[in-house]
C-alpha positions in Angstrom: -16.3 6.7 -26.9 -19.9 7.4 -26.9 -20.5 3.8 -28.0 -18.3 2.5 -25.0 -20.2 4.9 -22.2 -23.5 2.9 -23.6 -22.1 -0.4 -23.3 -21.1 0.0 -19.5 -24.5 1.6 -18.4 -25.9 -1.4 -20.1 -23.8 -3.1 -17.8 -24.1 -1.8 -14.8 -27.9 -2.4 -15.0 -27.8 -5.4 -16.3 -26.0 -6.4 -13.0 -28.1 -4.4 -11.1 -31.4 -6.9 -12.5 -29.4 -10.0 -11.8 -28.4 -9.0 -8.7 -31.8 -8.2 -7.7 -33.1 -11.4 -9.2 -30.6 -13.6 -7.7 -30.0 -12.3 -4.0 -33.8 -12.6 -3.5 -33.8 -16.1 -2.0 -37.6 -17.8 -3.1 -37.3 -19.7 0.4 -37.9 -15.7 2.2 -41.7 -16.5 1.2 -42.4 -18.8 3.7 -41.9 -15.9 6.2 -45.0 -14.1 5.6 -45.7 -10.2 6.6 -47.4 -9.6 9.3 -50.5 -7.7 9.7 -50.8 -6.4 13.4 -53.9 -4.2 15.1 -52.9 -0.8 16.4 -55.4 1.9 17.5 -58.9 1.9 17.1 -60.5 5.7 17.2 -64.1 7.4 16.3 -63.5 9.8 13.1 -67.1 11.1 13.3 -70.6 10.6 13.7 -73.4 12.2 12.7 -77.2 11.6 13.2 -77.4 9.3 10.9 -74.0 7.0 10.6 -70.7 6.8 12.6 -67.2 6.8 10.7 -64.1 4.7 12.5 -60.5 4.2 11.6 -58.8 1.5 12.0 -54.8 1.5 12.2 -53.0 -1.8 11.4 -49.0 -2.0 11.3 -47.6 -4.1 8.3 -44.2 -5.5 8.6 -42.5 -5.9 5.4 -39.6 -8.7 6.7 -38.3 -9.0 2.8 -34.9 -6.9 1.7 -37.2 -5.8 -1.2 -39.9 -3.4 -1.7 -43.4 -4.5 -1.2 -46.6 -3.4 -2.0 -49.8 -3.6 -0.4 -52.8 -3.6 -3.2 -56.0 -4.2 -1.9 -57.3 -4.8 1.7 -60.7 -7.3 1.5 -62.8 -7.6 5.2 -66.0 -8.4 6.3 -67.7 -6.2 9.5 -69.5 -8.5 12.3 -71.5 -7.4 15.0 -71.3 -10.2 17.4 -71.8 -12.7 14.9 -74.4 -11.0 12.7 -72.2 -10.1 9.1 -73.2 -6.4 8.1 -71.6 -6.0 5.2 -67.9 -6.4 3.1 -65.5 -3.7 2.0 -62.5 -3.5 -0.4 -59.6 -1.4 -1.0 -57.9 -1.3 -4.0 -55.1 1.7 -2.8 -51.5 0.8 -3.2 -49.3 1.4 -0.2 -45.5 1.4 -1.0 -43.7 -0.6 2.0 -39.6 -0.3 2.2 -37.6 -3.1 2.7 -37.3 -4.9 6.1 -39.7 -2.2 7.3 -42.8 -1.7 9.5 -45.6 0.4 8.2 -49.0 2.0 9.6 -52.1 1.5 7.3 -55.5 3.2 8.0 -58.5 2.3 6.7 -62.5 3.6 7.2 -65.3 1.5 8.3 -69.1 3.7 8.1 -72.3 2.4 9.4 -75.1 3.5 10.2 -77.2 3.1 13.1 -80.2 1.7 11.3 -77.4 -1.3 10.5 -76.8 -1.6 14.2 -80.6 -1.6 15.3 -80.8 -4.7 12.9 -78.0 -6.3 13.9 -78.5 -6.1 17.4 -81.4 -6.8 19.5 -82.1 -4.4 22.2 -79.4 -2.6 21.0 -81.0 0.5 22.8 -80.8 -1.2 25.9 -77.0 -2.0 25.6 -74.0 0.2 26.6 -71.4 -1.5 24.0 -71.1 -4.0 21.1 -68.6 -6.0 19.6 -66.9 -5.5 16.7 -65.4 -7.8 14.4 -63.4 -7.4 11.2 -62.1 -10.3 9.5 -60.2 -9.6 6.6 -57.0 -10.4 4.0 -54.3 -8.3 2.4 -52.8 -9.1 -0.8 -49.4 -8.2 -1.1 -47.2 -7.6 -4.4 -42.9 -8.3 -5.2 -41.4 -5.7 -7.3 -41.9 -7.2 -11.2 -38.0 -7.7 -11.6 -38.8 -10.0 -9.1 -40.1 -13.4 -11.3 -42.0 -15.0 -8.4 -45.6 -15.7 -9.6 -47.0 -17.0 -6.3 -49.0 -14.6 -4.2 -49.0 -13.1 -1.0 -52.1 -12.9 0.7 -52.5 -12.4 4.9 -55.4 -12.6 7.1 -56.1 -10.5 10.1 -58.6 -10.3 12.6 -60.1 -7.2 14.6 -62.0 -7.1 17.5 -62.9 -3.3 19.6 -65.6 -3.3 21.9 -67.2 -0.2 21.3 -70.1 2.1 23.2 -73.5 1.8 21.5 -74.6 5.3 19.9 -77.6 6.8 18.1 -77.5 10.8 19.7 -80.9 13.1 19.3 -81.4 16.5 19.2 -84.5 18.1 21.3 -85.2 22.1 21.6 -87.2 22.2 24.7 -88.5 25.0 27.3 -88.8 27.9 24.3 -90.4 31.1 25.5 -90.7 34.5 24.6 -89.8 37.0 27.2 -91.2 40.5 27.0 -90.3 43.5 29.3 -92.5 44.4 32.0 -94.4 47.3 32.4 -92.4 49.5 34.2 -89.2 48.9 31.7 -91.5 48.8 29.0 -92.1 52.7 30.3 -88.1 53.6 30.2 -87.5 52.3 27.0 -90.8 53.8 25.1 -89.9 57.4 24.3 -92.4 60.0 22.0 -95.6 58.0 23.3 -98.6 59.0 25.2 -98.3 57.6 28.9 -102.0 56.7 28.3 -100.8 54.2 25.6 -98.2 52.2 27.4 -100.9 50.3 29.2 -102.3 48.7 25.6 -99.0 48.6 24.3 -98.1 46.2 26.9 -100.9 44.2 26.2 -99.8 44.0 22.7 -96.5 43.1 23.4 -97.9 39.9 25.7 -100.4 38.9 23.5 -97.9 38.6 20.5 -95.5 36.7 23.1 -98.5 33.9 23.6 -98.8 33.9 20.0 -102.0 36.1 19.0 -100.8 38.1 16.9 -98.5 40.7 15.8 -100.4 44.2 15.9 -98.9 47.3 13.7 -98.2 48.9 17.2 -95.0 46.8 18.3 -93.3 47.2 15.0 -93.2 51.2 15.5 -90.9 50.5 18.5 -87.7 49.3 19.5 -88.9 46.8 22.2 -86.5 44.2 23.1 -87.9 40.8 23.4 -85.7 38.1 24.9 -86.2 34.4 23.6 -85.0 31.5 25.3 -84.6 27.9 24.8 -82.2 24.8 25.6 -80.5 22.9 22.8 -80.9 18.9 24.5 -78.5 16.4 22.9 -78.4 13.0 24.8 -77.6 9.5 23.4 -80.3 7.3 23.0 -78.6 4.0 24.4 -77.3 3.3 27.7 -73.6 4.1 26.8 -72.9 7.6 28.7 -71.5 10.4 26.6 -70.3 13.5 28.3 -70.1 17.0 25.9 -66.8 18.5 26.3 -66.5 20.8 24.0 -68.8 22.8 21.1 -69.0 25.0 18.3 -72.0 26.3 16.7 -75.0 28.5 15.1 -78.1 28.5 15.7 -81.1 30.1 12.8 -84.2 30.6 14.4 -86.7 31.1 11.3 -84.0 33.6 9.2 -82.6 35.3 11.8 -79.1 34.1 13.6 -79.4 34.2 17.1 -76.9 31.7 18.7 -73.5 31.0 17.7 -69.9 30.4 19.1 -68.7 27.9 22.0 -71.6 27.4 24.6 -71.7 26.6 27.7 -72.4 22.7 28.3 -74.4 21.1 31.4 -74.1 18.1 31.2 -76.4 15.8 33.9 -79.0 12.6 33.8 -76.8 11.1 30.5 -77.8 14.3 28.1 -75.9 17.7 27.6 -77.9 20.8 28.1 -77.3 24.0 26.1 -79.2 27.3 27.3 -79.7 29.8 24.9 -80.6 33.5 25.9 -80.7 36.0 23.1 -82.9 39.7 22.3 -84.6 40.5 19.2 -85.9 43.9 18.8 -89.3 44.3 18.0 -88.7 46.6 15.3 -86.8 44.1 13.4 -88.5 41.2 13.4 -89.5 39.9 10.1 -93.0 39.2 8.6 -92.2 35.6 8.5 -91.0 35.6 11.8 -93.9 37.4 13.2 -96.4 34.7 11.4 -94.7 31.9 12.9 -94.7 33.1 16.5 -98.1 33.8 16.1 -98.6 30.1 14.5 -96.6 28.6 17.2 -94.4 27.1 14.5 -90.8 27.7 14.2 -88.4 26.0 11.8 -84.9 26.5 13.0 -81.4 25.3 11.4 -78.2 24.4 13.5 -74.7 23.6 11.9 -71.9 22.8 14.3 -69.6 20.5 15.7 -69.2 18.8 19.0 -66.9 16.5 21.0 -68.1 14.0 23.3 -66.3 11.9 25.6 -67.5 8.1 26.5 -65.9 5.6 29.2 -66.1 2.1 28.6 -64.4 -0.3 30.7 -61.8 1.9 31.7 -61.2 3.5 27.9 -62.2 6.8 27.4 -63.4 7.2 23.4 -63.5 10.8 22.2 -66.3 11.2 19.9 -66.6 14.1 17.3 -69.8 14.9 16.7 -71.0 16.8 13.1 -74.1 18.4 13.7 -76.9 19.5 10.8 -79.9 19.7 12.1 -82.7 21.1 11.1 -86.1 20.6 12.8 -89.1 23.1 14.2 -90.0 24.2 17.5 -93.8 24.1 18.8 -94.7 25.2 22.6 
């Protein structure tokens, strides 16, 4: 009994193989699968490189699996060639289907400024990829010839390079007459130098023992610039951030964004208390000489031609502020 269940699952695969070598027609093969261009979208950029996706639909026109093994492509600018990329990921594709494949393309803007003259000047570029796909049958499938399909890309896309500025830093202190309501236990005689103190350490001459024994609060302002470079316009829309002045956080959250003459304005207004400020934060105010750190993420949004591009922006910056 045991010998006769064997023989007929033998069977049934054998027929199963011959089936699926004979009902595959070799003829099929002169139909090709196609390779067709979807979307085109920014997946990031940074200061240094921008990060696109590209999204092609395959077409699989067979009634057998196929599989995509390796995508090979070469990235124009105009006609300048930047550089070649391959992909050796397998992509499954059913039967008489149509698929969507993804794939990354990263360069960076010193690339660009190479590859295009004037590129600061311009507001977009062209974009070519030219590239093949190699395609695999099932093995059950004896068919040794190959199947290999071109495809060509072309997005027009704005031209990029953003900057980050800190401009219009200052160091507000109180005036005299709050300085008088919020200095308790002191001589009324005292208040006058005290506020001279206070000023002096504000301009950046120094940071006398006298401010530290009080809980003065100072308010520090500055605006965050980021503006693109080129001519292509990119409007902030949206922000997340925070902001270290020296060691101390003192902006963070989802700002306020002005945006006007092709840059996007955030204004920062925060207090430090005299009483807390650090040694090392003391010595560079009095030097002048800030370094600050910012960590965030944006979203910009460019028109081109009618085709609005949103653009996330990763932001790690870190940089010092003089005035």
């Amino acid at each position: 009994m045991k010998t006769r269940k064997t023989l007929l699952l033998l069977s049934i695969v054998s027929l199963l193989f011959y089936i699926t070598c004979t009902t595959f027609d070799p003829s099929m093969l002169q139909k090709k699968p196609t390779v067709t261009f979807q979307n085109f979208q920014f997946k990031e950029i940074t200061l240094n490189d921008m990060i696109m996706l590209f999204s092609l639909e395959v077409e699989n026109p067979y009634p057998v699996t196929l599989y995509l093994n390796s995508i090979q492509s070469q990235i124009y600018i105009d006609t300048f060639s930047l550089f070649s990329l391959q992909s050796a990921d397998t992509l499954k594709l059913p039967k008489n289907s149509k698929t969507n494949k993804t794939f990354a393309v990263t360069i960076t803007y010193e690339q660009l400024m190479k590859a295009v003259k004037e590129y600061y000047n311009k507001d977009s570029i062209v974009l070519t990829i030219k590239g093949t796909i190699a395609f695999s049958l099932p093995p059950s499938i004896q068919i040794a010839q190959s199947i290999a399909v071109p495809f060509t890309i072309k997005q027009e896309i704005p031209t990029i390079k953003p900057s980050i500025d800190v401009a219009h830093f200052k160091i507000i202190p109180p005036s005299l007459s709050d300085l008088k309501n919020i200095v308790k236990n002191i001589n009324p005689l005292e208040i006058p130098s005290l506020y001279n103190d206070i000023q002096n350490f504000c301009l950046g001459k120094g940071f006398p023992d006298s401010i530290s024994k009080f809980d003065i609060p100072l308010s520090i302002a500055f605006d965050i610039i980021i503006k693109n470079k080129t001519r292509a316009m990119l409007a902030g829309k949206s922000m997340n951030y925070n902001f270290i002045l020296h060691d101390s956080e003192i902006a963070r959250g989802q700002p306020t964004i002005h945006n006007a003459d092709g840059a996007s304005k955030i204004t920062c207004v925060t207090t430090l208390s005299t009483k807390n400020i650090s040694k090392g934060f003391a010595q560079a105010i009095t030097q002048k000489n800030i370094q600050y750190a910012m960590k965030g993420n944006m979203l910009f949004n460019a028109s081109l031609k009618k085709t609005e591009f949103p653009i996330p922006f990763t932001i790690n910056q870190q940089g010092t502020i003089t005035w």
